[in-house]
DRENKEKE-932624 format. One record per residue (C-alpha): x negated, y, z; residue number from 0. Coordinates in steps of 0.05 Angstrom, whole numbers, plus 5000, padded with zeros to 4 digits. Example, Ala and Ser with C-alpha at 12.3 -4.5 7.8 and 13.67 -1.06 7.14 Angstrom:
<rs>
+------+------+------+-----+
:    x :    y :    z : num :
+------+------+------+-----+
: 4754 : 4910 : 5156 :   0 :
: 4727 : 4979 : 5143 :   1 :
+------+------+------+-----+
</rs>
This chain:
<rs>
+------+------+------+-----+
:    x :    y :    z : num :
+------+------+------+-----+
: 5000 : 5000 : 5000 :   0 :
: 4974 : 5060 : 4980 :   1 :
: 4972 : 5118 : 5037 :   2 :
: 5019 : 5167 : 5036 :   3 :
: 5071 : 5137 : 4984 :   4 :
: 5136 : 5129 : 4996 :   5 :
: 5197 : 5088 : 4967 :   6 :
: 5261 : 5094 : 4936 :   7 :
: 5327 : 5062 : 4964 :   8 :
: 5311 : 4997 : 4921 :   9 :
: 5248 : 4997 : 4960 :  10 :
: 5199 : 5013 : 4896 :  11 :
: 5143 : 5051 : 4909 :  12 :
: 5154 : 5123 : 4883 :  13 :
: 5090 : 5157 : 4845 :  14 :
: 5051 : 5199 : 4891 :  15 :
: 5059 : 5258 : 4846 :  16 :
: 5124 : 5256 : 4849 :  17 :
: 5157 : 5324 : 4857 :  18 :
: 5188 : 5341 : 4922 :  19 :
: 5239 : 5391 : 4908 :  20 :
: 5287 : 5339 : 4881 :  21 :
: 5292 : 5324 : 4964 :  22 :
: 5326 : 5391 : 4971 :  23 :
: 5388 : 5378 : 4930 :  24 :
: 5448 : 5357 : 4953 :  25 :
: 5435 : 5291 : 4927 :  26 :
: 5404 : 5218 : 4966 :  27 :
: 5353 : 5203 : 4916 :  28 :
: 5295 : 5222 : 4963 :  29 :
: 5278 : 5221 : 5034 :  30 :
: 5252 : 5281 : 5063 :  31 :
: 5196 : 5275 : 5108 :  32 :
: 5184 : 5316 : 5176 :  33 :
: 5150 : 5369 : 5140 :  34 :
: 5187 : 5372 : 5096 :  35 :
: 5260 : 5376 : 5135 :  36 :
: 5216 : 5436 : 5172 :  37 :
: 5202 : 5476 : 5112 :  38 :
: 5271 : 5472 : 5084 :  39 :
: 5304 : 5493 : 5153 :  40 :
: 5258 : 5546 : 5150 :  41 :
: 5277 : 5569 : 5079 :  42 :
: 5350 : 5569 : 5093 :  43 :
: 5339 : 5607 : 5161 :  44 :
: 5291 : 5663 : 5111 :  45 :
: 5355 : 5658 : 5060 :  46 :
: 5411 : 5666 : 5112 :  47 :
: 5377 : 5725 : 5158 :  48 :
: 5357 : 5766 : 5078 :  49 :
: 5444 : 5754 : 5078 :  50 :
: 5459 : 5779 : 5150 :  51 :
: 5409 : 5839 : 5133 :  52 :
: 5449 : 5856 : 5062 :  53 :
: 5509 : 5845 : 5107 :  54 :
: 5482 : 5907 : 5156 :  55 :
: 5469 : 5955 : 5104 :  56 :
: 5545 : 5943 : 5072 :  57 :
: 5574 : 5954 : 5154 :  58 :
: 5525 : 6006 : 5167 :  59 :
: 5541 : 6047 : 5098 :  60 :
: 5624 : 6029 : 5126 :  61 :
: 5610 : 6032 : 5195 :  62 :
: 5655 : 6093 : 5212 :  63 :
: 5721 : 6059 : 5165 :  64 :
: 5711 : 6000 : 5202 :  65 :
: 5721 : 6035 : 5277 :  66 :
: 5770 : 6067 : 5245 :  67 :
: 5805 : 6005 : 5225 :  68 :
: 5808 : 5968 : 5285 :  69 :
: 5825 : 6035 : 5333 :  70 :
: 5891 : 6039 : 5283 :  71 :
: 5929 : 6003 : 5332 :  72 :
: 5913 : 6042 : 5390 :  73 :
: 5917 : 6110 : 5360 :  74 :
: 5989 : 6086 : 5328 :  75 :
: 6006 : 6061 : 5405 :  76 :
: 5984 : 6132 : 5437 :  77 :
: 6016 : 6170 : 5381 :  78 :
: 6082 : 6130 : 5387 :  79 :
: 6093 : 6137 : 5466 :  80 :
: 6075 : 6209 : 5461 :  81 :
: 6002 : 6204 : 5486 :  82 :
: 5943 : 6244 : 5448 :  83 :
: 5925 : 6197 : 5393 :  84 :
: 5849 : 6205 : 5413 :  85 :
: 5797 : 6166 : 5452 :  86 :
: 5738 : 6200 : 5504 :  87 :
: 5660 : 6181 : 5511 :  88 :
: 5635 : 6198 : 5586 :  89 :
: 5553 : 6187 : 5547 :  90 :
: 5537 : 6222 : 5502 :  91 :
: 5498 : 6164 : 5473 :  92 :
: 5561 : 6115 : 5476 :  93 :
: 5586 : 6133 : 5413 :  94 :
: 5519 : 6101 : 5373 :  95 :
: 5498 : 6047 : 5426 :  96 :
: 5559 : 6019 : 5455 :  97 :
: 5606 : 6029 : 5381 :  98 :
: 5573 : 6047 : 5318 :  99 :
: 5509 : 5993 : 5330 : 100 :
: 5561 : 5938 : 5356 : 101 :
: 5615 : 5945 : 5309 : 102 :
: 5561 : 5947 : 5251 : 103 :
: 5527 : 5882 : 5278 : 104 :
: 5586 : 5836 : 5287 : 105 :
: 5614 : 5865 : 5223 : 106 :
: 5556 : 5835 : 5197 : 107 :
: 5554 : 5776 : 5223 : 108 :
: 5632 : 5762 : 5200 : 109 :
: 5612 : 5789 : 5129 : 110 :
: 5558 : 5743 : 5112 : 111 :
: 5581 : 5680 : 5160 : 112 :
: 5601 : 5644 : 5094 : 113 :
: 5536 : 5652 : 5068 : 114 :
: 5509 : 5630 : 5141 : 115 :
: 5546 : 5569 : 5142 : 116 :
: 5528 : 5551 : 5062 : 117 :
: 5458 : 5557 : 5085 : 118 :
: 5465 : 5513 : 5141 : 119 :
: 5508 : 5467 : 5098 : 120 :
: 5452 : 5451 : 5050 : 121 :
: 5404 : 5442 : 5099 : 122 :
: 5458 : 5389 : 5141 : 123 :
: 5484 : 5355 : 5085 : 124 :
: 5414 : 5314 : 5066 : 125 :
: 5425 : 5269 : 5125 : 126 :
: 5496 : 5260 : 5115 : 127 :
: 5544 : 5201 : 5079 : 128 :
: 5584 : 5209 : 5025 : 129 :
: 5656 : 5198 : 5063 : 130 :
: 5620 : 5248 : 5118 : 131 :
: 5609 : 5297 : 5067 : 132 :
: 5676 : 5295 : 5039 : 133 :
: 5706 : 5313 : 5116 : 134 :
: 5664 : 5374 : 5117 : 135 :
: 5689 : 5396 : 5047 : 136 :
: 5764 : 5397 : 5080 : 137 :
: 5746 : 5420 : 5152 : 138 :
: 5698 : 5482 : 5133 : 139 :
: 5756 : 5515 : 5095 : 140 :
: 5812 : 5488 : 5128 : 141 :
: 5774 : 5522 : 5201 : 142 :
: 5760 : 5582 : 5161 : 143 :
: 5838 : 5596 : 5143 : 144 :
: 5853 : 5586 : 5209 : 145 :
: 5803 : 5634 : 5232 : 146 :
: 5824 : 5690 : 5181 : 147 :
: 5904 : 5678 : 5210 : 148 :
: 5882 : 5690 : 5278 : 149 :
: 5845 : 5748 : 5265 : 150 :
: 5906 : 5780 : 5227 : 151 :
: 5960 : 5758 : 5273 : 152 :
: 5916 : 5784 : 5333 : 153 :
: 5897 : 5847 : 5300 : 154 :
: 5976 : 5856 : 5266 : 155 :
: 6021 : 5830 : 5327 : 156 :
: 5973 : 5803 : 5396 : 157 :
: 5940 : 5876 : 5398 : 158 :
: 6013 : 5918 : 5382 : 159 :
: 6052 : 5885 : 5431 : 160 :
: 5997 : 5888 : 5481 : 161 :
: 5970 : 5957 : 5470 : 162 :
: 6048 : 5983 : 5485 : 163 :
: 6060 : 5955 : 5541 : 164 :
: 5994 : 5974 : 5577 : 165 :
: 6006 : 6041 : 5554 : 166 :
: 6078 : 6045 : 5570 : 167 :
: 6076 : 6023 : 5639 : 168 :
: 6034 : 6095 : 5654 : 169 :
: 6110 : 6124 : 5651 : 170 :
: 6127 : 6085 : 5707 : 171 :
: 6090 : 6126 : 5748 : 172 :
: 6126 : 6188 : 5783 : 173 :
: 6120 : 6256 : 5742 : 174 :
: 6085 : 6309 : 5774 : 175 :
: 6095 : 6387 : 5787 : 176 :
: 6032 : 6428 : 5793 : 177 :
: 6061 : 6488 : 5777 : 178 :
: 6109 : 6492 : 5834 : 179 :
: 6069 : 6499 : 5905 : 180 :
: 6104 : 6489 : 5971 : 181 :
: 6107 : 6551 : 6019 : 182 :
: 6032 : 6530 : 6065 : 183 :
: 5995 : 6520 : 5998 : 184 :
: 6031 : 6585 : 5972 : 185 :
: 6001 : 6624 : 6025 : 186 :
: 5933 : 6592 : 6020 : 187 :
: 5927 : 6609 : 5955 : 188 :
: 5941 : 6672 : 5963 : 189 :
: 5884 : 6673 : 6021 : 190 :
: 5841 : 6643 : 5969 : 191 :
: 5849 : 6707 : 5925 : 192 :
: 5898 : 6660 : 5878 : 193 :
: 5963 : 6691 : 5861 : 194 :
: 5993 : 6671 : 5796 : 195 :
: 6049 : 6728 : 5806 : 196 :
: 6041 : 6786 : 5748 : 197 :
: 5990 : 6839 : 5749 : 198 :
: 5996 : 6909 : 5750 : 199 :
: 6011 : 6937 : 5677 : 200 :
: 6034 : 6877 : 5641 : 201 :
: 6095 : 6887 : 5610 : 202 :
: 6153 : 6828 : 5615 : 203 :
: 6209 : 6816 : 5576 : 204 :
: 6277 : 6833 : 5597 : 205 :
: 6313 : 6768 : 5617 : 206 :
: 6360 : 6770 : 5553 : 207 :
: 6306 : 6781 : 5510 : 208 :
: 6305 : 6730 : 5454 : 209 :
: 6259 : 6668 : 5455 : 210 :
: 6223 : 6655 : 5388 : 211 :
: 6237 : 6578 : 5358 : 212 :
: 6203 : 6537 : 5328 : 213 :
: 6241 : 6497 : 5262 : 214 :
: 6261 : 6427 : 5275 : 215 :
: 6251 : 6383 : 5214 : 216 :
: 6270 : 6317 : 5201 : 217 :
: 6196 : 6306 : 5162 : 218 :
: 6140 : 6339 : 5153 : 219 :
: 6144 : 6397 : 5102 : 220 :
: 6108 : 6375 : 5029 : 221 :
: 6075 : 6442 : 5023 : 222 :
: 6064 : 6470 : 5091 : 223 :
: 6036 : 6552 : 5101 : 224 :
: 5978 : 6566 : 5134 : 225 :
: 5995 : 6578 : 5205 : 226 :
: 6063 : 6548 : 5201 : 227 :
: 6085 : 6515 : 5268 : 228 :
: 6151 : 6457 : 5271 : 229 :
: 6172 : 6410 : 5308 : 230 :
: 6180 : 6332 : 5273 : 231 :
: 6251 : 6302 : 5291 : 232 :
: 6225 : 6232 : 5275 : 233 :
: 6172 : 6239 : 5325 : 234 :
: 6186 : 6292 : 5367 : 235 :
: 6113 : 6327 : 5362 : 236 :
: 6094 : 6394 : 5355 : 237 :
: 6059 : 6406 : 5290 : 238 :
: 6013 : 6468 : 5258 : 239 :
: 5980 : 6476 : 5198 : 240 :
: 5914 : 6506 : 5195 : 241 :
: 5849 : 6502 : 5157 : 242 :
: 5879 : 6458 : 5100 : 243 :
: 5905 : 6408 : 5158 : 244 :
: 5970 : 6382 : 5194 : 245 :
: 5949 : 6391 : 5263 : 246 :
: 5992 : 6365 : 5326 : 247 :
: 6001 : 6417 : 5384 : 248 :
: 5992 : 6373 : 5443 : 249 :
: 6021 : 6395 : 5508 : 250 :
: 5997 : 6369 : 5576 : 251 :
: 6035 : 6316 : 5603 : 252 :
: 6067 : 6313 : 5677 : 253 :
: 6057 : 6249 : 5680 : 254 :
: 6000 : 6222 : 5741 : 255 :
: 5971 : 6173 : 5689 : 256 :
: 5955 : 6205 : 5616 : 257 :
: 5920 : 6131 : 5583 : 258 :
: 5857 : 6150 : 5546 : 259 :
: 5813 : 6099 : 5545 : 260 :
: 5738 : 6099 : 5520 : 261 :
: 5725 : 6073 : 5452 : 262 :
: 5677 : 6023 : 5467 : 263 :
: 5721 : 5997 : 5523 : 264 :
: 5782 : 5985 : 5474 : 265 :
: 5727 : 5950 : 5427 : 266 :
: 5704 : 5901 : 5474 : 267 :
: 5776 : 5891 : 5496 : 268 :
: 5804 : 5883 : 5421 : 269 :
: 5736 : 5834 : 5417 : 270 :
: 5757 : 5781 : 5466 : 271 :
: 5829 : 5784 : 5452 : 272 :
: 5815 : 5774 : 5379 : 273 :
: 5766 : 5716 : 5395 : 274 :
: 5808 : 5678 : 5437 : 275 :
: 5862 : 5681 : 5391 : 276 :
: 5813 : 5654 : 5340 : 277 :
: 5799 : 5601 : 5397 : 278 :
: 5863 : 5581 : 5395 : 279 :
: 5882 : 5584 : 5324 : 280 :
: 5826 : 5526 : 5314 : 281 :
: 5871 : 5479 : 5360 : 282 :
: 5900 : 5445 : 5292 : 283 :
: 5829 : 5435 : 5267 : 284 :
: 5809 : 5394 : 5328 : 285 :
: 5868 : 5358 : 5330 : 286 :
: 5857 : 5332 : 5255 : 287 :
: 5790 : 5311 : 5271 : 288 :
: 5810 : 5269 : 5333 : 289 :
: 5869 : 5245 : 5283 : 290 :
: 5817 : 5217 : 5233 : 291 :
: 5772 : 5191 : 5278 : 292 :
: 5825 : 5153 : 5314 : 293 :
: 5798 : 5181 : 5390 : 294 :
: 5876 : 5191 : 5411 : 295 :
: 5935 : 5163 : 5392 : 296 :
: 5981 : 5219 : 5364 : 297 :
: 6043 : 5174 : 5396 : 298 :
: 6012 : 5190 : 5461 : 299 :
: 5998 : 5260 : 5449 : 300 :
: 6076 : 5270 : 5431 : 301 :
: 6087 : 5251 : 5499 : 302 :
: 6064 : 5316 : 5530 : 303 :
: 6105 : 5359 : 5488 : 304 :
: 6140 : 5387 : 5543 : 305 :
: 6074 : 5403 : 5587 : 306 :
: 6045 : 5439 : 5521 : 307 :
: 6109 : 5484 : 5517 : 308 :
: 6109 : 5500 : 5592 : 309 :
: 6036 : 5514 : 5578 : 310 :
: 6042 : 5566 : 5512 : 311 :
: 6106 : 5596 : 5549 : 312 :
: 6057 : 5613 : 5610 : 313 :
: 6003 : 5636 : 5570 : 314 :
: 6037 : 5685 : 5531 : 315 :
: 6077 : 5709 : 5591 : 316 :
: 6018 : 5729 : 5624 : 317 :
: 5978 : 5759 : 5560 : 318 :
: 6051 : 5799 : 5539 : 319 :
: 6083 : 5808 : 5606 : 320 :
: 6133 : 5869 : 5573 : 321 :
: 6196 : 5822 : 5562 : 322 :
: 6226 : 5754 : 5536 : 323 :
: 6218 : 5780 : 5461 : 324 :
: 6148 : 5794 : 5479 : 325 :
: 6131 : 5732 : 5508 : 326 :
: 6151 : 5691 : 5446 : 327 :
: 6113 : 5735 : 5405 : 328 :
: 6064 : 5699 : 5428 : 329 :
: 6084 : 5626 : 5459 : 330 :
: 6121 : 5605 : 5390 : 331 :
: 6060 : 5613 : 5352 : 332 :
: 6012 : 5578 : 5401 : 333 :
: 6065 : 5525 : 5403 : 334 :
: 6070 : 5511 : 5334 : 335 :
: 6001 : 5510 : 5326 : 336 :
: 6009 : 5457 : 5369 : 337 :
: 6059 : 5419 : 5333 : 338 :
: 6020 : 5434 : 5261 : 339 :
: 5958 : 5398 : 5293 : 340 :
: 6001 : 5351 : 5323 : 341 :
: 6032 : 5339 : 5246 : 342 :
: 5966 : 5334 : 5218 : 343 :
: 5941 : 5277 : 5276 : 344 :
: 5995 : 5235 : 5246 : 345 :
: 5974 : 5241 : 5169 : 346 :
: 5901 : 5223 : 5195 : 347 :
: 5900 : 5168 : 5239 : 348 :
: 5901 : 5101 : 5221 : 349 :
: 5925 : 5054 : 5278 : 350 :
: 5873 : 4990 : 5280 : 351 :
: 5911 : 4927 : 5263 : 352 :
: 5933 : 4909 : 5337 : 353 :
: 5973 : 4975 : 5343 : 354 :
: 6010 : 4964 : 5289 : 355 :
+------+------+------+-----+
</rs>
């Protein structure tokens, strides 16, 4: 035997200048050495971070659109329930480091994951079996739809529903009147050198005197004057138009709580809720693959249909806690997500020969 030669499946020896690269197709005609399984891991690492990078640029260059995008449903929450539509920063740095940088990153990361997992793919799928490969060809995009629905039904219905009731729930609390001092803080502020009664020459309006109005509109004019002022019936805001722009005139609320939350707060909260929507949206995925590998029964899985109800009914009472309509929002979906994987066990499994 000659060193260093190695052999086909048919056990012939193969020339020893024999090229290589046929080892990194997608084919079995070759075994790949150590080395060589090294230097291809190492090419599709190279070829998968030069994708991630391209990816960056793309959410850099979009960075702004994409906070944008995903503060939509906040701003529409605020705006709806009367709140400024607006978010604060209490660092001056938060608005690069703790928004721009993140958003851009895991942008990037989503962007080029298909190319990530392609990558990985042809390095994986050397060492794997033709039925084994065939799995993976129905999994990968099957997990990947399921992925994209719970991203839009978190982004389009989970963060709505949740977003008004944490900001509605800031009416509950009683209204406030700063403007109208009892009799001891009165006097004290009048020790204080604070008196908010009129000063000497200013000249006040006779009580009949008319009060100017604003218009009431039931939309938004189509070709507003600069410096016009009007109230929107739909919405009930005070609007201006200045500088080329429809402005709203935002009044302080009496309420004790005014909700505005910090950007990079709502972020990392519209992060997790996204992701463990995503979690859970992959339930039918790992319920086909214990279906075709025949770990579980799907007969016996039926049997806790009830418990898996209960459980979906909890979970979205406690993520949605507004109302009944609320909670299904949320606990019909989980729950047929449970009965589609449950469907999908049932096409997969094939009972062994005593269960039948």
């Amino acid at each position: 035997m000659i060193a260093g030669a190695g052999f086909d499946y048919d056990g012939e020896p193969m020339p020893l200048d024999q090229p290589k690269s046929a080892a990194h197709s997608f084919g079995d005609e070759l075994r790949m050495t150590f080395g060589e399984h090294i230097e291809e891991l190492r090419g599709c690492l190279i070829r998968a971070l030069i994708g991630v990078a391209v990816a960056l640029a793309v959410t850099l260059y979009f960075g702004f659109d994409l906070i944008g995008w995903i503060a939509q449903p906040l701003l529409q929450a605020q705006y709806a329930l009367g709140y400024p539509p607006q978010t604060i920063a209490t660092d001056p740095t938060v608005g690069f480091t703790n928004v721009y940088l993140p958003v851009s990153l895991i942008g990037a990361l989503i962007l080029a994951s298909p190319w990530v997992i392609y990558q990985l793919w042809r390095f994986v799928v050397a060492g794997l079996y033709e039925h084994e490969r065939k799995t993976v060809y129905i999994l990968a995009p099957f997990s990947t739809l399921m992925t994209v629905l719970g991203v839009c039904f978190a982004y389009y219905v989970l963060l709505p529903v949740s977003l008004l009731f944490f900001l509605s729930f800031a009416a509950y609390y009683p209204p406030i009147e700063p403007t109208d001092p009892g009799p001891v803080m009165r006097q004290l502020l009048r020790a204080y050198g604070v008196d908010h009664a009129p000063s000497e020459g200013v000249t006040l309006s006779p009580p009949d005197a008319p009060i100017p109005t604003f218009p009431t509109l039931a939309v938004d004019p189509p070709e507003p004057v600069e410096g016009m002022v009007w109230i929107n019936a739909a919405d009930g805001h005070l609007k201006t138009y200045f500088n080329g722009q429809t402005r709203l005139l935002l009044a302080a609320a009496n309420r004790l709580i005014s909700p505005l939350p910090q950007l990079g707060q709502f972020i990392k909260f519209a992060a997790l809720t996204t992701l463990g929507i995503v979690i859970a949206f992959q339930v039918p995925v790992v319920m086909l693959v214990i279906g075709w590998t025949n770990l579980v029964d799907p007969r016996w899985v039926g049997r806790f249909r009830k418990y898996a109800f209960f459980a979906c009914a909890a979970l979205g009472a406690v993520l949605t806690p507004t109302d009944i309509f609320s909670m299904f929002v949320l606990a019909v979906p989980l729950y047929a997500l449970f009965e589609f994987g449950l469907l999908l066990m049932r096409m997969t499994h094939k009972p062994a020969p005593e269960e039948l």
